[in-house]
C-alpha positions in Angstrom: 44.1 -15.2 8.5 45.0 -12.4 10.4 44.2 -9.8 7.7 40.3 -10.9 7.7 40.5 -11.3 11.2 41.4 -7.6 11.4 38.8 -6.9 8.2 36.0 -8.5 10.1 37.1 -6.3 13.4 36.9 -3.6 10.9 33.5 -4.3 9.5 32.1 -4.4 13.1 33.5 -1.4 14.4 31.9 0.5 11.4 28.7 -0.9 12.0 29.1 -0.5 15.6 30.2 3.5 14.8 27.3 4.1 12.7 29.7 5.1 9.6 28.3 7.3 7.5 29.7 5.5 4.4 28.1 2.4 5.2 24.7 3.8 6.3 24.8 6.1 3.1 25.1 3.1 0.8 22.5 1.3 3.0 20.2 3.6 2.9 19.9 4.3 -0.7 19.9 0.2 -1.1 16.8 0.3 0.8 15.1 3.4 -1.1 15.9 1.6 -4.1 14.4 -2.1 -3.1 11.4 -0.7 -1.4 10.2 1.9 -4.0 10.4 -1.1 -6.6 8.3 -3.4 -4.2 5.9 -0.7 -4.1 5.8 -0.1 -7.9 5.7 -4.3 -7.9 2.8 -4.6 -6.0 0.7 -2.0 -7.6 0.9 -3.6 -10.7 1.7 -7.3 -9.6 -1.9 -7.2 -7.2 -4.3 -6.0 -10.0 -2.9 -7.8 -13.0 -2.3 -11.0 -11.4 -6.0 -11.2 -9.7 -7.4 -10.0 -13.3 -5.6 -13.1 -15.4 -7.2 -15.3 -12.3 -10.6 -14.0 -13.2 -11.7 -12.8 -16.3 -10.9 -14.1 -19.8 -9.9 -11.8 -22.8 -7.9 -12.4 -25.8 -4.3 -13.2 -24.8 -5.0 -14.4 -21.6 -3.3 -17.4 -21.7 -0.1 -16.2 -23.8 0.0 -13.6 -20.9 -0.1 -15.9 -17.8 2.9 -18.1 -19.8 4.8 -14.9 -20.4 4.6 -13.7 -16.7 5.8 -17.2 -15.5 8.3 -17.2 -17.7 9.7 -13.8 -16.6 9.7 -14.9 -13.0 13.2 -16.9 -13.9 14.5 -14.0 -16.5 18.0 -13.7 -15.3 18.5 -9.7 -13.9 21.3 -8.9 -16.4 18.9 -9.0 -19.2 16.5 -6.9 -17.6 19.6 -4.8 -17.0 20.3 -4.2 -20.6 16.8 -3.8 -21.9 16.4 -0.6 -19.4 20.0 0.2 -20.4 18.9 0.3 -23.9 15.5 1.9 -23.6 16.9 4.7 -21.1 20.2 5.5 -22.9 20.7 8.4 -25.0 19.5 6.5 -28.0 17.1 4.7 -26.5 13.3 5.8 -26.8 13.2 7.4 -23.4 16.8 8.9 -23.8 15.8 12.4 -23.2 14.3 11.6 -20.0 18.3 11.1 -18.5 17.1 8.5 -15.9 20.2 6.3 -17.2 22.6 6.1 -14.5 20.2 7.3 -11.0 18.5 5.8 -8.5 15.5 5.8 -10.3 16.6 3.5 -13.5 17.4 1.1 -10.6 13.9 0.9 -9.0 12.5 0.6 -13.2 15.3 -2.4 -13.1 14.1 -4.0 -9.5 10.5 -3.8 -10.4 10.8 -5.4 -13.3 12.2 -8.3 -11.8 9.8 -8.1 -9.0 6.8 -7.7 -11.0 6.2 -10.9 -12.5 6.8 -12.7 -9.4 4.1 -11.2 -7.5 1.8 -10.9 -10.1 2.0 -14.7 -11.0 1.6 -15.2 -7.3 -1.6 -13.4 -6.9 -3.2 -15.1 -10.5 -2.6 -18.7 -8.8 -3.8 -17.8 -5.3 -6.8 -15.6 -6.5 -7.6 -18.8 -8.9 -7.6 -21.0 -6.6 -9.6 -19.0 -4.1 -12.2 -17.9 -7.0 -12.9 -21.8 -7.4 -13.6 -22.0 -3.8 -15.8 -19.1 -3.0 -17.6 -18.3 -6.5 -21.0 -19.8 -5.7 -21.1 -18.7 -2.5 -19.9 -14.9 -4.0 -22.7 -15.6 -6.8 -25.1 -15.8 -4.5 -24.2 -12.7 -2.5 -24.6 -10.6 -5.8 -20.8 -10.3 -6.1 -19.4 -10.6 -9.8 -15.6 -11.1 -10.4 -14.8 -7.2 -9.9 -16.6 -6.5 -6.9 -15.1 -9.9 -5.8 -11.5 -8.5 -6.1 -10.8 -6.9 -2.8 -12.3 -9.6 -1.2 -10.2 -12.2 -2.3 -6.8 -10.2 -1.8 -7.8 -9.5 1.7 -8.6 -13.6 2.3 -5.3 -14.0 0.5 -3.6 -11.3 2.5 -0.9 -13.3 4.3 -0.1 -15.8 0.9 0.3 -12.6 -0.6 2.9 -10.8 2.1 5.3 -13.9 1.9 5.0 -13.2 -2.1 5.8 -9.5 -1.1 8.5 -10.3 1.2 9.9 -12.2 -1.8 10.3 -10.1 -3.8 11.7 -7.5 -1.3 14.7 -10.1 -1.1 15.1 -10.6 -4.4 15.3 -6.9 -5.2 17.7 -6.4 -2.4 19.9 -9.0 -3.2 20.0 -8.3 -7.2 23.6 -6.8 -8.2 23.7 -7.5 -12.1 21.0 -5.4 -13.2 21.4 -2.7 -11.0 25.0 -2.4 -11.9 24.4 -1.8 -15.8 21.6 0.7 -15.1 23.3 2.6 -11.9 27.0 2.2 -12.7 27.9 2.0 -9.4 28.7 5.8 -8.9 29.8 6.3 -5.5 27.6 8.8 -3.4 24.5 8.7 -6.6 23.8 4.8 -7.3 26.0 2.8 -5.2 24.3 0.2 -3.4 25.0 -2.6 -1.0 25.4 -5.5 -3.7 27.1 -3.5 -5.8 29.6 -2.0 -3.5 30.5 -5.3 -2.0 31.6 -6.5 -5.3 33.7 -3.4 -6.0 35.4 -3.6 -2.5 36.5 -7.0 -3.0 37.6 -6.2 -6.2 39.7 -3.5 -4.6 40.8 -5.8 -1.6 39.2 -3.4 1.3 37.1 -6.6 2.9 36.3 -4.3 5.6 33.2 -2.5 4.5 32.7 -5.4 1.8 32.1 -7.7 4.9 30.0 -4.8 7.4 27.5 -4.7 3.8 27.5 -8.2 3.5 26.4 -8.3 7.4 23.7 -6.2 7.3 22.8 -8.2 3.9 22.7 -11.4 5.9 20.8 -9.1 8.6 18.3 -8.6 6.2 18.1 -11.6 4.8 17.5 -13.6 8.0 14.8 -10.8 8.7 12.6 -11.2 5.3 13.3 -15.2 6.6 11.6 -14.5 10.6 8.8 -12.3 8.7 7.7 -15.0 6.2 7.8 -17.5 8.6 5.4 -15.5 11.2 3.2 -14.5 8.2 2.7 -18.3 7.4 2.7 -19.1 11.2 -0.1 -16.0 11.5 -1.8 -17.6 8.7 -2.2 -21.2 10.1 -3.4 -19.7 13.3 -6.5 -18.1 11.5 -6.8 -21.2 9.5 -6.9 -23.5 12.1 
Protein backbone atom coordinates (compact mmCIF):
# COMPACT_ATOMS: atom_id res chain seq x y z
CA UNK A 1 0.00 0.00 0.00
CA UNK A 2 2.64 2.28 0.75
CA UNK A 3 4.59 1.70 -2.49
CA UNK A 4 1.53 3.03 -4.68
CA UNK A 5 0.90 5.41 -2.17
CA UNK A 6 4.36 6.80 -2.88
CA UNK A 7 3.81 5.80 -6.95
CA UNK A 8 0.76 7.91 -7.04
CA UNK A 9 2.82 10.86 -4.99
CA UNK A 10 5.23 10.25 -7.70
CA UNK A 11 2.84 10.44 -10.66
CA UNK A 12 1.63 13.87 -9.37
CA UNK A 13 4.74 15.44 -8.67
CA UNK A 14 5.64 14.77 -12.38
CA UNK A 15 2.64 16.16 -13.61
CA UNK A 16 2.86 18.89 -11.24
CA UNK A 17 6.79 19.45 -12.50
CA UNK A 18 5.92 19.46 -16.03
CA UNK A 19 8.48 16.39 -16.75
CA UNK A 20 9.65 16.40 -19.89
CA UNK A 21 9.29 12.54 -20.22
CA UNK A 22 5.77 12.65 -19.60
CA UNK A 23 4.91 15.65 -21.76
CA UNK A 24 7.22 14.13 -24.55
CA UNK A 25 5.12 10.90 -24.66
CA UNK A 26 1.98 13.12 -24.29
CA UNK A 27 2.60 15.15 -26.82
CA UNK A 28 3.36 12.78 -29.63
CA UNK A 29 0.04 10.76 -28.29
CA UNK A 30 -1.81 13.75 -29.20
CA UNK A 31 -0.06 14.32 -32.70
CA UNK A 32 -0.74 10.98 -33.40
CA UNK A 33 -4.68 10.81 -32.36
CA UNK A 34 -5.47 14.22 -33.87
CA UNK A 35 -3.71 13.86 -37.23
CA UNK A 36 -5.80 10.50 -37.67
CA UNK A 37 -9.14 12.35 -36.69
CA UNK A 38 -8.25 14.68 -39.30
CA UNK A 39 -7.38 12.11 -41.94
CA UNK A 40 -10.89 10.32 -40.40
CA UNK A 41 -12.99 13.07 -41.04
CA UNK A 42 -11.86 13.90 -44.47
CA UNK A 43 -12.76 10.77 -45.70
CA UNK A 44 -15.43 9.69 -43.04
CA UNK A 45 -17.66 13.29 -44.02
CA UNK A 46 -17.73 12.79 -47.90
CA UNK A 47 -18.08 9.00 -48.11
CA UNK A 48 -20.51 8.62 -45.46
CA UNK A 49 -23.00 11.53 -46.84
CA UNK A 50 -22.38 9.99 -50.54
CA UNK A 51 -23.67 6.22 -49.43
CA UNK A 52 -26.69 8.36 -47.71
CA UNK A 53 -27.51 9.86 -51.03
CA UNK A 54 -26.74 8.51 -54.23
CA UNK A 55 -27.01 4.86 -55.43
CA UNK A 56 -24.25 3.11 -57.44
CA UNK A 57 -23.28 -0.38 -57.88
CA UNK A 58 -22.02 -1.64 -54.48
CA UNK A 59 -23.75 0.55 -52.48
CA UNK A 60 -25.20 -1.60 -50.23
CA UNK A 61 -22.21 -4.16 -49.84
CA UNK A 62 -20.36 -0.92 -48.91
CA UNK A 63 -22.60 0.56 -46.18
CA UNK A 64 -22.54 -3.38 -44.59
CA UNK A 65 -18.74 -3.35 -44.90
CA UNK A 66 -18.26 0.07 -43.14
CA UNK A 67 -20.59 -1.07 -40.23
CA UNK A 68 -18.96 -3.92 -39.89
CA UNK A 69 -15.48 -2.30 -39.56
CA UNK A 70 -16.75 -0.01 -36.87
CA UNK A 71 -16.37 -3.29 -34.34
CA UNK A 72 -12.99 -4.57 -36.19
CA UNK A 73 -10.89 -5.25 -33.18
CA UNK A 74 -7.46 -2.71 -33.50
CA UNK A 75 -4.97 -5.59 -33.51
CA UNK A 76 -6.10 -6.67 -36.89
CA UNK A 77 -5.90 -3.41 -38.28
CA UNK A 78 -2.50 -3.46 -36.62
CA UNK A 79 -1.30 -6.32 -38.61
CA UNK A 80 -2.79 -5.48 -41.94
CA UNK A 81 -0.65 -1.96 -41.89
CA UNK A 82 2.19 -4.12 -40.35
CA UNK A 83 2.03 -6.27 -43.34
CA UNK A 84 1.39 -3.69 -46.12
CA UNK A 85 4.16 -1.29 -44.68
CA UNK A 86 6.92 -3.85 -43.81
CA UNK A 87 9.72 -4.48 -45.92
CA UNK A 88 7.89 -7.07 -47.92
CA UNK A 89 4.82 -5.50 -47.91
CA UNK A 90 3.69 -3.49 -51.08
CA UNK A 91 4.55 -0.14 -49.60
CA UNK A 92 7.81 -1.53 -48.02
CA UNK A 93 10.06 0.95 -49.63
CA UNK A 94 8.26 3.80 -48.33
CA UNK A 95 9.97 2.79 -44.54
CA UNK A 96 6.88 4.26 -42.62
CA UNK A 97 6.95 0.83 -40.55
CA UNK A 98 7.82 1.68 -37.14
CA UNK A 99 7.11 6.00 -36.98
CA UNK A 100 4.62 8.10 -36.05
CA UNK A 101 3.20 8.12 -39.19
CA UNK A 102 2.23 4.18 -39.55
CA UNK A 103 0.40 5.02 -36.23
CA UNK A 104 -1.92 7.82 -37.63
CA UNK A 105 -2.57 5.14 -41.05
CA UNK A 106 -3.43 2.55 -37.93
CA UNK A 107 -5.82 5.20 -35.91
CA UNK A 108 -7.52 6.36 -39.00
CA UNK A 109 -8.32 3.28 -39.99
CA UNK A 110 -10.09 2.54 -36.93
CA UNK A 111 -11.65 5.91 -36.91
CA UNK A 112 -12.76 5.96 -40.39
CA UNK A 113 -15.55 3.69 -40.46
CA UNK A 114 -17.06 5.10 -37.40
CA UNK A 115 -17.54 8.46 -38.65
CA UNK A 116 -18.31 7.70 -41.91
CA UNK A 117 -21.24 5.28 -40.90
CA UNK A 118 -22.21 8.10 -38.63
CA UNK A 119 -22.59 10.65 -41.25
CA UNK A 120 -24.52 8.00 -43.94
CA UNK A 121 -27.25 7.41 -41.13
CA UNK A 122 -27.67 11.11 -40.04
CA UNK A 123 -27.39 12.54 -43.67
CA UNK A 124 -30.19 9.68 -44.52
CA UNK A 125 -32.28 10.50 -42.21
CA UNK A 126 -32.00 14.24 -42.76
CA UNK A 127 -32.19 13.75 -46.74
CA UNK A 128 -35.77 12.09 -45.99
CA UNK A 129 -36.70 15.10 -44.12
CA UNK A 130 -35.71 17.99 -46.21
CA UNK A 131 -35.64 16.54 -49.96
CA UNK A 132 -38.83 18.09 -51.15
CA UNK A 133 -38.35 21.09 -49.59
CA UNK A 134 -34.38 20.99 -51.18
CA UNK A 135 -36.24 19.87 -54.59
CA UNK A 136 -38.07 22.63 -54.67
CA UNK A 137 -35.23 25.12 -54.04
CA UNK A 138 -33.37 23.67 -57.21
CA UNK A 139 -30.96 21.76 -54.88
CA UNK A 140 -29.98 18.14 -56.16
CA UNK A 141 -28.24 15.65 -53.72
CA UNK A 142 -24.65 17.33 -54.40
CA UNK A 143 -25.38 20.79 -53.98
CA UNK A 144 -27.43 19.43 -51.03
CA UNK A 145 -24.21 18.12 -49.28
CA UNK A 146 -22.91 21.04 -47.35
CA UNK A 147 -26.14 21.79 -46.37
CA UNK A 148 -26.90 18.81 -44.60
CA UNK A 149 -23.50 18.42 -42.79
CA UNK A 150 -23.77 21.90 -41.53
CA UNK A 151 -27.65 21.04 -40.09
CA UNK A 152 -25.94 17.86 -38.86
CA UNK A 153 -23.00 19.78 -37.46
CA UNK A 154 -23.31 19.07 -33.76
CA UNK A 155 -24.59 14.96 -34.38
CA UNK A 156 -21.51 15.00 -36.30
CA UNK A 157 -18.87 16.53 -33.54
CA UNK A 158 -20.11 13.95 -30.88
CA UNK A 159 -19.20 11.31 -33.84
CA UNK A 160 -15.84 13.26 -34.06
CA UNK A 161 -15.30 13.47 -30.49
CA UNK A 162 -15.68 9.69 -30.77
CA UNK A 163 -13.52 8.88 -32.54
CA UNK A 164 -10.87 11.18 -31.02
CA UNK A 165 -11.29 8.79 -27.86
CA UNK A 166 -11.18 5.83 -29.51
CA UNK A 167 -7.91 6.78 -31.26
CA UNK A 168 -6.42 7.96 -28.02
CA UNK A 169 -7.23 5.16 -26.08
CA UNK A 170 -6.27 2.39 -28.79
CA UNK A 171 -2.81 0.53 -27.53
CA UNK A 172 -2.92 -2.82 -29.73
CA UNK A 173 -2.60 -1.43 -33.01
CA UNK A 174 -0.44 1.22 -32.43
CA UNK A 175 1.92 -1.14 -30.60
CA UNK A 176 2.45 -3.52 -33.72
CA UNK A 177 2.91 -0.63 -36.14
CA UNK A 178 5.09 1.86 -33.69
CA UNK A 179 6.93 -0.74 -31.55
CA UNK A 180 6.93 1.33 -28.72
CA UNK A 181 10.39 2.97 -29.33
CA UNK A 182 11.07 5.21 -26.64
CA UNK A 183 11.68 9.05 -27.79
CA UNK A 184 10.13 7.99 -31.87
CA UNK A 185 6.61 6.08 -31.30
CA UNK A 186 6.01 5.75 -27.74
CA UNK A 187 2.74 6.89 -26.75
CA UNK A 188 0.63 7.18 -23.66
CA UNK A 189 -1.32 3.67 -24.02
CA UNK A 190 1.55 2.09 -24.88
CA UNK A 191 3.97 3.33 -22.35
CA UNK A 192 1.59 2.64 -19.54
CA UNK A 193 1.61 -0.96 -20.47
CA UNK A 194 5.42 -1.18 -20.65
CA UNK A 195 5.81 0.70 -17.27
CA UNK A 196 3.66 -1.73 -15.54
CA UNK A 197 5.26 -4.38 -17.11
CA UNK A 198 8.53 -2.93 -15.68
CA UNK A 199 6.96 -2.17 -12.17
CA UNK A 200 7.71 1.92 -12.35
CA UNK A 201 3.74 2.74 -11.50
CA UNK A 202 4.90 6.17 -11.23
CA UNK A 203 4.72 7.49 -14.69
CA UNK A 204 2.34 4.51 -15.67
CA UNK A 205 -0.23 6.20 -13.22
CA UNK A 206 0.76 10.28 -14.16
CA UNK A 207 -0.20 8.79 -18.21
CA UNK A 208 -3.04 7.07 -16.96
CA UNK A 209 -4.15 10.52 -15.29
CA UNK A 210 -3.97 12.65 -17.96
CA UNK A 211 -5.80 9.58 -19.93
CA UNK A 212 -8.65 9.78 -17.56
CA UNK A 213 -8.11 13.74 -17.97
CA UNK A 214 -8.83 13.33 -21.38
CA UNK A 215 -11.32 11.03 -21.27
CA UNK A 216 -13.63 12.94 -18.83
CA UNK A 217 -12.89 15.97 -21.30
CA UNK A 218 -14.12 14.24 -24.77
CA UNK A 219 -17.12 13.20 -22.00
CA UNK A 220 -17.94 17.36 -20.85
CA UNK A 221 -17.54 18.21 -24.80
CA UNK A 222 -20.08 15.68 -26.13
CA UNK A 223 -22.38 16.40 -23.53
CA UNK A 224 -22.29 20.33 -24.31
CA UNK A 225 -22.46 19.53 -28.05
CA UNK A 226 -25.69 17.53 -27.42
CA UNK A 227 -26.81 20.12 -24.79
CA UNK A 228 -25.90 22.97 -27.66
CA UNK A 229 -27.83 20.98 -29.91
CA UNK A 230 -31.19 20.69 -27.95
CA UNK A 231 -30.91 24.35 -27.35
CA UNK A 232 -31.15 25.17 -31.13
CA UNK A 233 -33.69 22.48 -31.45
CA UNK A 234 -35.88 23.51 -28.99
Amino acid sequence: MNDISEAFATALQLLISFDPALFEIVGLSLQVSLSAVAIAVFIGLPLGAALALFKFPGRGAITILINALMGLPPVVVGLVVYIILSRSGPLGVLGLLFTPTAMIIAQALLISPIIAALTRQVVADLWVEYAEQMRSLGSGRLRAIPTLLYDARFTLVTAVLAGFGRASAEVGAVMIVGGNIDHVTRVMTTAIALEVSKGDLALALGLGIVLIGLSVSINAATYSVKQRAEAVWT
